[in-house]
C-alpha positions in Angstrom: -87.8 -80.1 119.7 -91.4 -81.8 118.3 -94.5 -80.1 119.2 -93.3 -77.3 121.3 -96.3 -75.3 123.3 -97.8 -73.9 120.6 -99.0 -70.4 120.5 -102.4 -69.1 119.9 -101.6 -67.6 116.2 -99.6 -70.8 115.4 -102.9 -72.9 116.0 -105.2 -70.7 114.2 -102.1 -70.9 111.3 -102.9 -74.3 111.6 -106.7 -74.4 111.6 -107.3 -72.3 108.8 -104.1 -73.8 106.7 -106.2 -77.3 106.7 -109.3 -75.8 106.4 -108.0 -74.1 103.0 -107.0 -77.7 102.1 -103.7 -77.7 102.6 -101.8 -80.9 103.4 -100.2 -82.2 106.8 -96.6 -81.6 105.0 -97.1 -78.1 103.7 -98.4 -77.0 106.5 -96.0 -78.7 109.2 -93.2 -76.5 106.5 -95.2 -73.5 106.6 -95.4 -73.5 111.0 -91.4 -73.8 110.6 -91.0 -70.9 108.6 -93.8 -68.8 110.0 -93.3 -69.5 113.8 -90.5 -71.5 114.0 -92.0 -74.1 115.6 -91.8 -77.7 114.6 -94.7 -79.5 114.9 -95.0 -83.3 113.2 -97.7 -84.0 110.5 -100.1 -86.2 113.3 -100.0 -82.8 115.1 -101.4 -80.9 112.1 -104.3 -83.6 111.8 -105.1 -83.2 115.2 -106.6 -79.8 114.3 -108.5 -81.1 111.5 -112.2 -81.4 112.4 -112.6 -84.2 109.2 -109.7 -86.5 110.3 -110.3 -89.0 113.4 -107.2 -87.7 114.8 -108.9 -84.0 114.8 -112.1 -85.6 116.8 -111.6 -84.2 119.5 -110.9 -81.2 118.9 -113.2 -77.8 120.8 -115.4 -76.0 119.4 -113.3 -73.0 119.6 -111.2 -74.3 116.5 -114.1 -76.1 114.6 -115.9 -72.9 114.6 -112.9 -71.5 112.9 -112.0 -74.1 111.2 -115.5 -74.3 109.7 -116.0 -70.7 108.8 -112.3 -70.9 106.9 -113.5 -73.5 105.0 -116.8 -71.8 104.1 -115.2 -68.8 103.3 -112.4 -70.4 101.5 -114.9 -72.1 99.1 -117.0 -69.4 98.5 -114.3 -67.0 97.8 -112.3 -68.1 94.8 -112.2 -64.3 93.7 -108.5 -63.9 95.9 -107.4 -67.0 94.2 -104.9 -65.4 91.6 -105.5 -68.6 89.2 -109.1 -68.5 89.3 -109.0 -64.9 86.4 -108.3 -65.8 83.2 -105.8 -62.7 82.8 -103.6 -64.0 84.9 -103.6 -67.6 83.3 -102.9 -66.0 80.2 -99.9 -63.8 81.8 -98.6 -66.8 83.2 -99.1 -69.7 80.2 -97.4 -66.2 77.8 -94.1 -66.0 80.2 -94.1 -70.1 80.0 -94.5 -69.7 76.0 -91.9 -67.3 75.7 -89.8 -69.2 78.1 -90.2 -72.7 75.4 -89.1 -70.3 72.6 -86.2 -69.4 73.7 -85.1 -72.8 75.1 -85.6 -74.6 71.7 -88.4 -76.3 72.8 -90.7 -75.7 70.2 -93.8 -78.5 70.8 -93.9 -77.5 74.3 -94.5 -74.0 72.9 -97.1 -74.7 70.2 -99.1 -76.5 73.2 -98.6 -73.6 75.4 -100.1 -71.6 72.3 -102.9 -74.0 72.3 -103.7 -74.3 75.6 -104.1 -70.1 75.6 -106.0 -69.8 72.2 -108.6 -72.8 74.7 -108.7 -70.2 77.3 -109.7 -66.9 75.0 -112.2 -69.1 73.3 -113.7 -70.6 76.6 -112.6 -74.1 76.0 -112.6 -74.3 79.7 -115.9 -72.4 80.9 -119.4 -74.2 81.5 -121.1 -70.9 79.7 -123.4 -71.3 76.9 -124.3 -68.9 74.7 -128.3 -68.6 74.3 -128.9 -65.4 72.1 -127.5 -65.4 68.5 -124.3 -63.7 67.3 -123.4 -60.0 68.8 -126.9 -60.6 71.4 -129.2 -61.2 68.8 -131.9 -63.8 68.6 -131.6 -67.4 67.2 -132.1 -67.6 63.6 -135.5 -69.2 63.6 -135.8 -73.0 63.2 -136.1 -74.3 59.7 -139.5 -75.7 58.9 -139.3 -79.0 59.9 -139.8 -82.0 57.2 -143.0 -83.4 56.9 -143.8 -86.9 56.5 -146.9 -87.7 54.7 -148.7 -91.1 54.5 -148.4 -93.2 51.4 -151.3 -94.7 49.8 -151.3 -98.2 50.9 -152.7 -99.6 47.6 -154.8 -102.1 49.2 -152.0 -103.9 51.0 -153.6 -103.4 54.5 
């Protein structure tokens, strides 16, 4: 039976499940599992602030759904794939899994793709100081251009 009464934990499931981004279809799954409710896609929109379908909606569940979403983009510290040491672990147990499955150019990438991530490849940091925290090596003089005799050309 479609959208069932839905209980109180069920909607805030819902709230904060599109708040965190997650699509009608996930989260229609993730009700089933959870609560065992089935609810269609439309009826997960309708708790969505952003969509028209979620226009409506009181300010009960924006407030929520708005603090999720602040939180959720603030916070990327509990998302595991946001460390580095755990896109290593996993990009490793991948590597390992290409070895051993003959799949050699899948593993070399893998390899690459992990060498990228120890070397920063895929950070926006700069590095301001010299080597080991040191400063710059100063700039070399720079060239000077001197003015040629115009031998009475002008």
């Amino acid at each position: 039976m479609a959208n069932a009464k839905l209980s109180e934990a069920a909607k805030t499931f819902i709230v904060q499940s599109v708040a965190c981004f997650d699509t009608p279809s996930v989260v229609v799954e993730a009700v089933r599992k959870e609560f065992g409710a089935m609810v269609t896609r439309q009826t997960v929109e309708g708790y969505d602030p952003t969509k028209k379908a979620g226009a409506a909606l009181s300010s009960k569940w924006r407030a929520l759904f708005a603090e999720t979403r602040k939180t959720f983009l603030e916070d990327t510290a509990t998302i595991a794939i946001s460390h580095r040491a755990v896109r290593l672990r996993a990009l490793q147990r991948m590597a390992d899994k290409a070895e051993t499955m003959g799949n050699m150019s899948l593993a070399a990438q893998l390899h690459k793709q992990a060498a990228e991530e120890v070397g920063n490849a895929y950070t926006n940091r700069r590095e301001l100081t010299g080597k080991d925290g040191k400063d710059l090596p100063a700039p070399t003089a720079p060239v000077t251009i001197f003015q040629l005799p115009d031998n009475g050309r002008s």
